[in-house]
C-alpha positions as CSV (number, residue, x, y, z in Angstrom):
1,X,11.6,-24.1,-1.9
2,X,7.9,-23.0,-1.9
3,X,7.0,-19.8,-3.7
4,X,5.6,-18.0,0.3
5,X,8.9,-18.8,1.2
6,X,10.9,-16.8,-1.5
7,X,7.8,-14.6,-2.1
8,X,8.8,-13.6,2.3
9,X,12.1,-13.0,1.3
10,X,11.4,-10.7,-1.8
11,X,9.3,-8.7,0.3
12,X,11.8,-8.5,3.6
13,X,14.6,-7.4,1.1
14,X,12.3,-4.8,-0.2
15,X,11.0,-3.8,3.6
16,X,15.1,-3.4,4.3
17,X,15.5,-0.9,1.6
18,X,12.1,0.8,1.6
19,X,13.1,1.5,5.6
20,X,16.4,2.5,5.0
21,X,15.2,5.1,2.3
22,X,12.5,6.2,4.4
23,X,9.5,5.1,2.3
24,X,7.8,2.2,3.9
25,X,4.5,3.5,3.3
26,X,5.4,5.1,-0.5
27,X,6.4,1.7,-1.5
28,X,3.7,0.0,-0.2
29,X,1.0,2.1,-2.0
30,X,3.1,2.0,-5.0
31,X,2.8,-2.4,-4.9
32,X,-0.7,-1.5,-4.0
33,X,-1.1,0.4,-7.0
34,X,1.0,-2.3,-8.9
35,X,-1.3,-5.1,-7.5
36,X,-4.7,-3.8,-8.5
37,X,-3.8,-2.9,-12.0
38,X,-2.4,-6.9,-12.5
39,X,-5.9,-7.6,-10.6
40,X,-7.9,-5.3,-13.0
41,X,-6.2,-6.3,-16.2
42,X,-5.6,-10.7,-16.5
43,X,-5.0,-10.0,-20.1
44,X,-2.0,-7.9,-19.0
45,X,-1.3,-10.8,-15.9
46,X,-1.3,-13.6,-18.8
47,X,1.5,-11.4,-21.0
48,X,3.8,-11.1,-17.8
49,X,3.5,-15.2,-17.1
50,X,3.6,-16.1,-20.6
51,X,6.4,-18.1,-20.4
52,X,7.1,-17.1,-24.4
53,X,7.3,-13.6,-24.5
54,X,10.6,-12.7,-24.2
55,X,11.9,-10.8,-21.1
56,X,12.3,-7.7,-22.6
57,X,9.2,-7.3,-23.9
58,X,7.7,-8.0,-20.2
59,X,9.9,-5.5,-19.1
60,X,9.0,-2.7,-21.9
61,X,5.3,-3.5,-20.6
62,X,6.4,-3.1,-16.8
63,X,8.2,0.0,-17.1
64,X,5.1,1.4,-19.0
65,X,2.2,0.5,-16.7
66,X,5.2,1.5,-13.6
67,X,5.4,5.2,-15.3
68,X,1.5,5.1,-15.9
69,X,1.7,4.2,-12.3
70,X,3.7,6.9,-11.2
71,X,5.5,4.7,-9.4
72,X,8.6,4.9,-6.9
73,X,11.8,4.4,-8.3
74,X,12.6,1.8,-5.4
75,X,9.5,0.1,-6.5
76,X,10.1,0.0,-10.3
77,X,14.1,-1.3,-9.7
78,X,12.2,-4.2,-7.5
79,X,9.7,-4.8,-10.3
80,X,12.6,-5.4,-13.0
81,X,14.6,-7.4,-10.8
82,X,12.0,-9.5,-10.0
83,X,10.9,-10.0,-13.6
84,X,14.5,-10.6,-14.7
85,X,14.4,-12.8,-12.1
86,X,11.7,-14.5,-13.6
87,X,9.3,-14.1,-10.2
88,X,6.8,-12.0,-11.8
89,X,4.0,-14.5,-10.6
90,X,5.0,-14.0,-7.3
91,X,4.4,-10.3,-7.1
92,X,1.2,-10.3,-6.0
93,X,2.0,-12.2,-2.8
94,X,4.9,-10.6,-2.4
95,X,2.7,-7.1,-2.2
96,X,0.6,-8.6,0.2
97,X,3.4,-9.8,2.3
98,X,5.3,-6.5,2.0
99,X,2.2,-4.5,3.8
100,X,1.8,-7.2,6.4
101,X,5.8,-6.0,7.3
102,X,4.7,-2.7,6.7
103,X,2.0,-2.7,8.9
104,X,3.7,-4.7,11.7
105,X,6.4,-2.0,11.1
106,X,4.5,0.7,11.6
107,X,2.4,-0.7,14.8
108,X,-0.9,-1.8,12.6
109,X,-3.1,-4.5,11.7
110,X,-5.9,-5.8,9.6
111,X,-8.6,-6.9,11.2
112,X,-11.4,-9.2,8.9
113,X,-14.4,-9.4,11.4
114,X,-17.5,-11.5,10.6
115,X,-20.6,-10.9,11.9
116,X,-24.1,-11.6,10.7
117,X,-25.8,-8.4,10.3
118,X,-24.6,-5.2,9.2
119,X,-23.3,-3.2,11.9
120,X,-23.6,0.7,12.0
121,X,-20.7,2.7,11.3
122,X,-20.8,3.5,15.2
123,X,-20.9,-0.3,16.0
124,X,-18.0,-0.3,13.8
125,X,-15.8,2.2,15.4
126,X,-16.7,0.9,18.4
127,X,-15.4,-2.4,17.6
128,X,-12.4,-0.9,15.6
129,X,-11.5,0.8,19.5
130,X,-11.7,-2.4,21.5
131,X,-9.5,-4.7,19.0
132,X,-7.0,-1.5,19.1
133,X,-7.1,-1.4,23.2
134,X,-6.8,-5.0,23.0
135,X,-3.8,-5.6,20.7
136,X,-2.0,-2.2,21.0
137,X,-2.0,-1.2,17.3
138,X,-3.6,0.7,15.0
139,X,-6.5,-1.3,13.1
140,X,-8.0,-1.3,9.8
141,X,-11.5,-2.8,10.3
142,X,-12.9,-4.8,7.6
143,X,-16.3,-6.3,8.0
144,X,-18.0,-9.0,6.4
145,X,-21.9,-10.5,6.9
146,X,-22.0,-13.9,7.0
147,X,-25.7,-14.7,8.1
148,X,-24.2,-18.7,8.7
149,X,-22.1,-17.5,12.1
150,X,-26.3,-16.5,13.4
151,X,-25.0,-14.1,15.6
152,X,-21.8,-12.9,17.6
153,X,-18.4,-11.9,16.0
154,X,-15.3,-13.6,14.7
155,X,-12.1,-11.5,14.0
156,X,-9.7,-12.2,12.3
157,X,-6.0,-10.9,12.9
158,X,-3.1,-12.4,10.5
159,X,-3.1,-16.0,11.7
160,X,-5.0,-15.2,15.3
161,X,-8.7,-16.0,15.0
162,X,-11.1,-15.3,18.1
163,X,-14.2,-17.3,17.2
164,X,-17.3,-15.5,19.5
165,X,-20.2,-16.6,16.8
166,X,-23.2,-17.9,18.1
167,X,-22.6,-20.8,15.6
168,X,-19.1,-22.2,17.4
169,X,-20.7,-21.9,20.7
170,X,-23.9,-24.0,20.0
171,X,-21.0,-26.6,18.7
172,X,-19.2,-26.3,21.6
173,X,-22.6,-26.9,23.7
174,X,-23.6,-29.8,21.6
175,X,-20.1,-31.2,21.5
176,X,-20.2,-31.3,25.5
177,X,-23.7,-32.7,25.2
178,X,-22.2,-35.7,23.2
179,X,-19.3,-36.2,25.3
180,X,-21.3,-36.3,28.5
């Protein structure tokens, strides 16, 4: 079984709890949390996937950095079971997994838009309102400059691209070009 598909069920049986206890969003920020000091710290990553320190240790470590954390409870019971479970690799994905349920809980989405100059924060919101009258959610915008794409946009929406760059329709020219 491939780690996305146990890391998608880790983070549905967390969504199922987190929901019925009412704190969807207090969990998430609480992986969040989690996540960014793993990402901050590979020292402390390395202990947690060191495959010879012992279990407990990892979880003395865990239930420190959770309390630093301020953590949930229902986050810091995940944590331990998924560390005596020996998943704790997985918990990044799993976090990022867990706010994509989240957020398709809760009516939102994360939109990555490329485009290949900065835009002003009122190009921005502007943008930010069509994708929202256009899918229905709520959308966190978050832009990227990629001078390559020469001009237009391409947004991004989980596993739904729309590719309006300047670059992929000179292709498209030059492919019909070619094909006559």
């Amino acid at each position: 079984m491939s780690t996305a598909v146990i890391s998608l069920r880790y983070a549905r049986a967390l969504m199922n709890l987190a929901a019925k206890a009412g704190q969807v969003d207090a969990v998430g920020r609480g992986l969040d949390d989690l996540a960014g000091a793993l990402e901050s710290s590979p020292a402390l990553t390395g202990l947690l996937t060191e495959p010879r320190v012992s279990h407990a240790q990892k979880n003395e470590v865990l239930g420190q950095l959770l309390h630093r954390l301020q953590a949930p409870a229902l986050v810091t019971t995940f944590v331990r079971f998924v560390a005596q479970q020996r998943r704790t690799p997985l918990l990044a994905e799993i976090g990022a997994l867990y706010r994509r349920l989240a957020d398709e809980r809760q009516g939102r989405a994360q939109a990555e838009v490329t485009v290949a100059e900065p835009l002003a924060a009122e190009q921005q919101e502007d943008l930010r309102r069509r994708i929202e009258a256009l899918t229905g959610k709520t959308i966190t915008l978050h832009v990227q400059v990629d001078p390559a794409i020469l001009g237009g946009v391409v947004t991004r929406i989980g596993n739904t691209v729309r590719d309006g760059s300047l670059r992929s329709q000179l292709n498209h020219v030059r492919q019909s070009i070619r094909e006559g």
